[in-house]
N, C-alpha and C positions, 0 to 999 in steps of 0.2 A: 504494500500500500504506500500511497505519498501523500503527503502534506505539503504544505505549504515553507518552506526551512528544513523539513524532516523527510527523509525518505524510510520505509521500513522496510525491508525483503523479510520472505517469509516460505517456507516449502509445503505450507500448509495450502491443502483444496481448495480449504472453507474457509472462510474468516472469523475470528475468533468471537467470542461474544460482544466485546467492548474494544478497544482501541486500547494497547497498553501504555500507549503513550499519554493520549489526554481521556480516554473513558467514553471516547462517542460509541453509540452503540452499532451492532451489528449490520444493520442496515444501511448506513453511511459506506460499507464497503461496496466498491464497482470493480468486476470480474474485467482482467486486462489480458489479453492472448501474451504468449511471453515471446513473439516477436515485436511486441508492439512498444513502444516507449513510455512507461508511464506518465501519465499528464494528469493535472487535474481536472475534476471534472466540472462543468461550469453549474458557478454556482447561480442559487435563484432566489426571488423573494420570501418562497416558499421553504426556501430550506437553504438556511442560516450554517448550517453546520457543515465543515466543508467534506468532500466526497473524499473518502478514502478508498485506497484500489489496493488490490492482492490478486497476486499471480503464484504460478509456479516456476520463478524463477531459479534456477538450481544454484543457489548461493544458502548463506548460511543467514538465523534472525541475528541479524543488525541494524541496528539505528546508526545514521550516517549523517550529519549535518551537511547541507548543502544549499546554505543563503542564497550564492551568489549566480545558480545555472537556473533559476527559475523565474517566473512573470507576478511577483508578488504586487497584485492588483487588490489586496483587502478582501474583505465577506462583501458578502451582497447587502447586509445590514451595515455597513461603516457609512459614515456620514459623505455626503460627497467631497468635502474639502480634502479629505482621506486620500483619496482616490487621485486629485488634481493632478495631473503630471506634473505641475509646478513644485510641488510638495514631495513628489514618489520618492526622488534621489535621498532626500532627506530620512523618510523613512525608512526606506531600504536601506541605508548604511547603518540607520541605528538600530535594525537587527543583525545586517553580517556582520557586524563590531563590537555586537553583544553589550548597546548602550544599557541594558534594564542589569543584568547581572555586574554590570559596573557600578549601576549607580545602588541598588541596592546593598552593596556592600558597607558602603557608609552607614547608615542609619541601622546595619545590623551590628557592625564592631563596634559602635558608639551607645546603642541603647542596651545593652546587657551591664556595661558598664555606668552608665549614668544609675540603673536601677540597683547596681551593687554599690554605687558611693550613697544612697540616699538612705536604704535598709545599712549601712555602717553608722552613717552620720543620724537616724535614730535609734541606733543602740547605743553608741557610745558618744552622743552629743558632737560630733567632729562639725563645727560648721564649715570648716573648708573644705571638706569634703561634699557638702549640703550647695556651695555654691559652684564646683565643679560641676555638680549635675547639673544643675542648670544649664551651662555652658554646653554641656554634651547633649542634653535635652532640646535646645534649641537649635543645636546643627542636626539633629533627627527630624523633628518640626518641620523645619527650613527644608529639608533633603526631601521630604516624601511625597511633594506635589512632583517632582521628576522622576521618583521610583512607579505613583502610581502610572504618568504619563505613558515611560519609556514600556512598564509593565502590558499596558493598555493596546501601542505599539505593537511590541512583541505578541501577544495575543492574535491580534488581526490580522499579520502577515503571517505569521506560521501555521497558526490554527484557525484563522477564518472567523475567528471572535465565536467558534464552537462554545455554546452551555452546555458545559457536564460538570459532573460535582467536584470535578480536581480546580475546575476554573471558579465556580462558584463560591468555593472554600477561601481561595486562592484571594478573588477579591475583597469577600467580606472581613477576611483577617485585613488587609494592607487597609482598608476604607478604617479597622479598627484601631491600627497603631496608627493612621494620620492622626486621627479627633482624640485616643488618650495622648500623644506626645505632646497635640497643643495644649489640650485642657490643662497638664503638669507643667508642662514649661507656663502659661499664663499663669496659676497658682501660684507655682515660684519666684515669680516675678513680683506680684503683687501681696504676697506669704510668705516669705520665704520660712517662717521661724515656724509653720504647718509640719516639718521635717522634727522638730527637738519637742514639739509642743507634747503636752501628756492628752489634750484635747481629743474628743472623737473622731475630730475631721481627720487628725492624721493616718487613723485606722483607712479612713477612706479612701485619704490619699494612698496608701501604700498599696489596699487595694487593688486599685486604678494603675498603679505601675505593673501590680504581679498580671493586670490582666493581659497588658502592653506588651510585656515579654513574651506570655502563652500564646499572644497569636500575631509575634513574630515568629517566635519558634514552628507555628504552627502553618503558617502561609510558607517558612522554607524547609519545611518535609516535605510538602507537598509538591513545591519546587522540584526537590529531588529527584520526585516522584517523575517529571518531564524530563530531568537531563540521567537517571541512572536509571535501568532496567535488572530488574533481579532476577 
C-alpha cells in the first residue's frame, strides 16, 4: 500500500484489517497488479481518508519514507489555501525536512523539565527553581502554535488529514498541552508564589502540570506508533 510520505510493501493477498501505520480501516485499501506502479488513489469529497493500495509485490513488510518522488496535493478536505501552488513548495519541504519532528522536540525536552523544577520548588520551597519554570514554560507556550501547525502539515500531506484514533488521540493531546502550558505559564506570571503556597490552588496547579506531561507523553507514543513498526 502507499500513502502519501509513506510507502508500505506487503506479501500479503489481502489487506490487513487496519493500516499499521495510521489505523484507516480495511476498506481504504485499493488492489494494484504488481506491474503496475503504485499511485494514489484520487481522492474525493466523499472520502477524506486517503486510498491505501496493497499488492503482491515480492519484497519484504517495510515502511520506507519517501517525501520527495511523490505529488503531495493534501486531502480533499484541506482548505484551499493548502492546496495553492503558491504555498505547495513551502509545505512540501516542511514535510521532507521533517519540520513537525523538529519543532516538537522543543517543547518536549523543555516541558518535562519545567514540571520537574516546579514539583522540587514545592517540596522544598527552591524559588529559583519556581522561576526557571517559568522561563521553560513559556518557550513550551510560545513553541506549540508551530508544533500544532507543522503537526497539522504533516498530517495532510502524508496521510491525507485521514480520522482514525492514532490521529485523533494525537491531536487532542497537542490541543491539550497548548491550553495547560499557557494556563501555567499565565499563572506564573501573575502567581508566581501558587508554587510555595500551602493554598489549595497549588494542589490545582500541580495538577494541571501532571496533566500536561501525560499527554505529552501520551501524543509521543502514539507518535511512535507512525515512525516505529513492531
Amino acid at each position: 500500500m502507499e500513502m502519501h510520505g509513506l510507502r508500505i510493501y506487503s506479501y500479503r493477498p489481502e489487506p490487513p484489517e487496519k493500516c499499521p501505520v495510521c489505523g484507516a480501516p480495511k476498506n481504504r485499501f485499493v488492489e494494484v497488479s504488481e506491474d503496475a506502479a503504485p499511485k494514489p488513489a484520487p481522492a474525493t469529497p466523499a472520502d477524506s481518508v486517503d486510498a491505501h493500495q496493497t499488492g503482491n509485490a515480492p519484497v519484504q513488510d517495510e515502511a520506507v519514507e519517501d517525501t520527495g518522488s511523490q505529488d503531495q496535493t493534501g486531502a480533499a478536505n484541506a482548505p484551499a489555501w493548502f492546496k495553492d501552488p503558491k504555498y505547495r513548495v513551502l509545505f512540501e519541504m516542511m514535510t521532507k525536512y521533517h519540520g513537525h519532528p523538529i519543532s516538537v522536540h522543543l517543547p518536549n525536552g523543555l516541558l518535562p523539565v519545567a514540571v520537574l523544577f516546579i514539583f522540587l520548588s514545592a517540596l522544598f520551597s527552591f524559588k529559583g527553581m519556581a522561576n526557571a519554570a517559568v522561563y521553560n514554560l513559556g518557550v513550551v507556550a510560545l513553541s506549540m502554535p508551530l508544533v500544532l501547525f507543522t503537526g497539522w502539515v504533516d498530517w495532510q500531506n502524508r496521510f491525507n488529514g485521514a480520522i482514525t484514533n492514532v490521529f485523533t488521540v494525537k491531536i487532542a493531546c497537542a490541543i491539550t498541552v497548548t491550553v495547560t502550558s499557557w494556563i501555567l505559564f499565565i499563572w506564573l506570571l501573575i502567581s508566581p508564589e501558587v508554587v510555595m503556597t500551602g493554598q489549595a490552588s497549588r494542589v490545582i496547579f500541580l495538577i494541571i502540570n501532571l496533566v500536561m506531561l501525560g499527554a505529552a507523553g501520551t501524543a509521543g507514543w502514539y507518535g511512535g506508533k507512525l515512525v516505529f513498526r513492531d
